[in-house]
N, C-alpha and C positions, 0 to 999 in steps of 0.2 A: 380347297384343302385347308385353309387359315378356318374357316366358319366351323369346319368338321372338328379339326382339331379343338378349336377353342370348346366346342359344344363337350366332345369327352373328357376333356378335364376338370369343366363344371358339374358332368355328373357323376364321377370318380369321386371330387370331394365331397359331393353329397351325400353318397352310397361310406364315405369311413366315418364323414361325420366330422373330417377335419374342417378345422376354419384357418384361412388364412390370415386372421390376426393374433394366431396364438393359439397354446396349450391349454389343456385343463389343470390347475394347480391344484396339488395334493399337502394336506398336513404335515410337517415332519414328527415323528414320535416322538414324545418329550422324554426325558430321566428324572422319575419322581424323587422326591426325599425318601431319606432311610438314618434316621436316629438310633445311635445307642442309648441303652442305661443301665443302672444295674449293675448286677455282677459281684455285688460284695458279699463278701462269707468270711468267714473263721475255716480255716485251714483242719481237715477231718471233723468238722461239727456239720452242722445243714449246710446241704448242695446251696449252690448260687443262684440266682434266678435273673438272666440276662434279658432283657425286652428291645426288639426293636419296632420302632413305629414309625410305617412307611407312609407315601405319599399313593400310593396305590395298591390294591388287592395283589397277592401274590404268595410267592414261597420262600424262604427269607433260609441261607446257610449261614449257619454262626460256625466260627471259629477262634481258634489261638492262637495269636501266630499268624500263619501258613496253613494250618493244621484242620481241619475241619471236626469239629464236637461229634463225636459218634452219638447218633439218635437227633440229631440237631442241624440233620443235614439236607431236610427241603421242610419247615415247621409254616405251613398254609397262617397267613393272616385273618383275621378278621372280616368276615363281609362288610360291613359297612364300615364308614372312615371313626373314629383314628383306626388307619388298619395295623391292628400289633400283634404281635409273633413274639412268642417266650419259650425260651433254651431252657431247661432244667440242666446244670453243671454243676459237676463235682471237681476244683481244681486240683492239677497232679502235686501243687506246690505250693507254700506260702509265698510272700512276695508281690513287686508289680508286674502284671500279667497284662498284655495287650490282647485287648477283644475287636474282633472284624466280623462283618456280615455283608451279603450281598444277597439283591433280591432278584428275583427273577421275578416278573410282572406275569397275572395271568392273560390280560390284556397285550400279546407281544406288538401289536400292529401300532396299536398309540403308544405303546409305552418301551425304554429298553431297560437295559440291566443296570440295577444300581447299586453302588459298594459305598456303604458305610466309612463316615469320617472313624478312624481307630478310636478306640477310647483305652486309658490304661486302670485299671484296676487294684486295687494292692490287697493282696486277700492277709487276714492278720493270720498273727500269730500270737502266743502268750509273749508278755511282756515281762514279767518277773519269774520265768521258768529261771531254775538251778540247775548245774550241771555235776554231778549227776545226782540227781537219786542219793539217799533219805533227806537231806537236807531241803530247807526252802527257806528264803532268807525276804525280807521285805528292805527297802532301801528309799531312804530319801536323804535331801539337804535342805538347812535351815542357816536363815543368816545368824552368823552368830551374836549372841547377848552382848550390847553396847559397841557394836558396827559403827563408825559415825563417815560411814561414805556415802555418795552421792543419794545414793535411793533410799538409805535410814532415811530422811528426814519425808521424801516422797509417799514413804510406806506408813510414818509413823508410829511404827512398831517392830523393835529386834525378835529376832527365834521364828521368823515367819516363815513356813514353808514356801521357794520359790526354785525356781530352775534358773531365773537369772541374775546375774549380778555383776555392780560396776566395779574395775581396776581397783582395789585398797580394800576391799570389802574380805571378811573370813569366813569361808564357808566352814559348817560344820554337817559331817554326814552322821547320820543316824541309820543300825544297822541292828534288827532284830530278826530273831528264826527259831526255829525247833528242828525237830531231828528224831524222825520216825523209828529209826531204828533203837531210839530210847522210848520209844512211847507215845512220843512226840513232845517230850521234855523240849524246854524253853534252851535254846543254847547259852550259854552263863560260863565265866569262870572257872567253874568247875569241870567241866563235858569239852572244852574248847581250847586246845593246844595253842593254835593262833588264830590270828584276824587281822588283815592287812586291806592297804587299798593299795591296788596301781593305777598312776594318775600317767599317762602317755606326755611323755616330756621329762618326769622326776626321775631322778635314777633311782632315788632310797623311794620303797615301799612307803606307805604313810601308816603306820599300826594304830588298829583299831583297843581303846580301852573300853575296859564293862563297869557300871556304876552307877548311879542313882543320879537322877536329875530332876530334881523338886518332887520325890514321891514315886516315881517310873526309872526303869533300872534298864537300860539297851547298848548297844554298843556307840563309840563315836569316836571320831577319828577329824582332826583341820587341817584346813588346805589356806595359809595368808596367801594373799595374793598381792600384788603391788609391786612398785618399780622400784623399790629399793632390792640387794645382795641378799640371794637364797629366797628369796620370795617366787611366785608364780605366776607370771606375767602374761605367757601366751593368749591371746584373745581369740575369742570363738567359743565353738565347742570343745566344751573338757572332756576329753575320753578317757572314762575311767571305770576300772575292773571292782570288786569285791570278792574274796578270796576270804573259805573257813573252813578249819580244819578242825578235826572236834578228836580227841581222843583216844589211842587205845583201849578196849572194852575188856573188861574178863568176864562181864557180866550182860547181859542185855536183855532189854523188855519184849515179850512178845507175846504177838494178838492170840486168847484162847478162850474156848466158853465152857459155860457150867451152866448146871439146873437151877434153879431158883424156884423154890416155893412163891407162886403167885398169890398177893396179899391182896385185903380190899379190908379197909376201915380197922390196919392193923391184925385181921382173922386174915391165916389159910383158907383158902375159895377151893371147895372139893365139887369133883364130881358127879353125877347120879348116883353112883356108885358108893358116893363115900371116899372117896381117895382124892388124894393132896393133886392139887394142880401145878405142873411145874411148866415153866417158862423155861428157852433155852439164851444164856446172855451173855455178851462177852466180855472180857475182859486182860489185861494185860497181866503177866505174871514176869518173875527175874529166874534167869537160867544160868546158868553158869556155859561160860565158851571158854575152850580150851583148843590149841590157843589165842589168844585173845583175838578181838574184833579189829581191826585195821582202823585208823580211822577215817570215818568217809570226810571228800573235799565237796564244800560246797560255792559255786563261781556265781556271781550275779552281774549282770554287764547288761546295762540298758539299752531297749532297741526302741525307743519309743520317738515317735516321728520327729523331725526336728526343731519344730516351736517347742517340745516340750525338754528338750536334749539340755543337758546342764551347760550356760553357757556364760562368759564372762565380756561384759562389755569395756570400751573406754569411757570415760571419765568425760560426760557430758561437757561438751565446749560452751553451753550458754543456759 
């Protein structure tokens, strides 16, 4: 009975093929890489173009968020390596936007699912837009003329356009625009009721004057800063507004065309025919508004990333 028995066991395991020293060992599936990139756009100008490049063949979903990009939601890689997959996106918003993607491998047996490290995007916006409408205003600051703080002497030179500056130093803002609703006349003394800065911290407004400075005529408005009484100390970022108010109107310019005899070497250019060639072209004419025009505000408040942000340092230790 022992000899019989042992004999069916030995050719049992012969007949599955098992050994008794062990299994046959299998692979495990690896998780290939999955790169983002990409994504940067202007906010309503050209869609975005997001890429990711995985570590294997496959079908790649990009999203927002949580959100999954409509048309962008199985984009086939590449046959051969680098295998990359590109979203066409249009984002809903300006701002920082986090981008995700995950890839489904076509290969599932060696391979499994792989999710992309987030990456965050910041899709722009205009930087010197007005609020609202006709108005646009341009804005910067300059150190002012005979500054003798820390970074005069580092700079070399006063009235230099800069965003930053040490504790003692006097910034001075320069602030020029026009104004559509005149033609696009230069805003000036005359068109412009006020012009102020608000500086976050100051309780008085800082008023903007108009005037001529070596030959060029803009607005300008200072800010001392320093540790002495009524001075402006805060360090960091200066957050600070531009505000312009232009006028009551009884009159205003507006866009209209005419014919124009087309000229060439001083001669009316005619026809086949004979007859005058007219061009159609525009131009602005003065109307009378009754009653008058309100005057438009124009806001300028800078959103520019923060190395570029107006800011005030301390007073170098060494």
């Amino acid at each position: 009975m022992k000899i019989r028995s042992t004999k069916t066991l030995i050719v049992a395991l012969a007949i599955t093929g098992t050994a008794l020293v062990g299994t046959p060992a299998f692979a495990a599936a690896t998780t290939p890489t999955l790169v983002l990139s990409g994504g940067s756009s202007v906010f309503g100008l050209d869609p975005a173009i997001i890429v990711a490049t995985a570590g294997a063949p496959g079908n790649v979903a990009f999203s927002v968020g949580t959100n999954v990009i409509k048309g962008c939601e199985a984009i086939a890689t590449t046959t051969v390596a680098p295998f990359v997959a590109k979203c066409t996106w249009a984002p809903a918003a300006p701002g920082a936007t986090v981008l995700n993607a995950t890839l489904t491998p076509t290969d599932s047996v060696g391979f499994t699912v792989a999710n992309a490290t987030p990456i965050t995007v910041k899709i722009g916006t205009p930087v010197q837009g007005t609020t609202p409408n006709p108005i646009s205003l341009y804005v910067d600051e300059v150190l002012a003329s005979g500054s003798t703080g820390a970074l005069a002497p580092r700079f070399g030179v006063s009235c230099a356009v800069t965003s930053q500056y040490i504790l003692g130093q006097t910034i001075v803002f320069r602030v020029y625009g026009n104004d559509s609703d005149l033609g696009g006349a230069v805003l000036d003394s005359t068109n412009v009721a006020s012009a102020s800065i608000q500086v976050a911290g100051v309780a008085t407004p800082i008023p903007l004057t108009y005037g001529n400075h070596s030959g060029v005529a803009f607005w300008s408005g200072v800010l001392k800063t320093g540790t002495a009484p009524g001075l402006y100390s805060t360090l960091g970022v200066i957050n600070f507004k531009v505000t312009v108010v232009t006028k009551d109107q009884d009159t205003v310019k507006v866009l209209a065309t005419k014919l124009q005899p087309r000229m060439l070497n001083g001669v009316r250019v005619k026809d086949a025919s004979g007859r005058t060639v007219y061009d159609r072209v525009s131009y602005y004419r003065t109307v009378p508004v009754i009653p008058a025009l309100k005057g438009a505000v124009g806001v300028w408040q800078s959103n520019f990333t923060a190395s570029s942000l107006l800011t005030l340092y301390a007073v170098p230790t060494n």
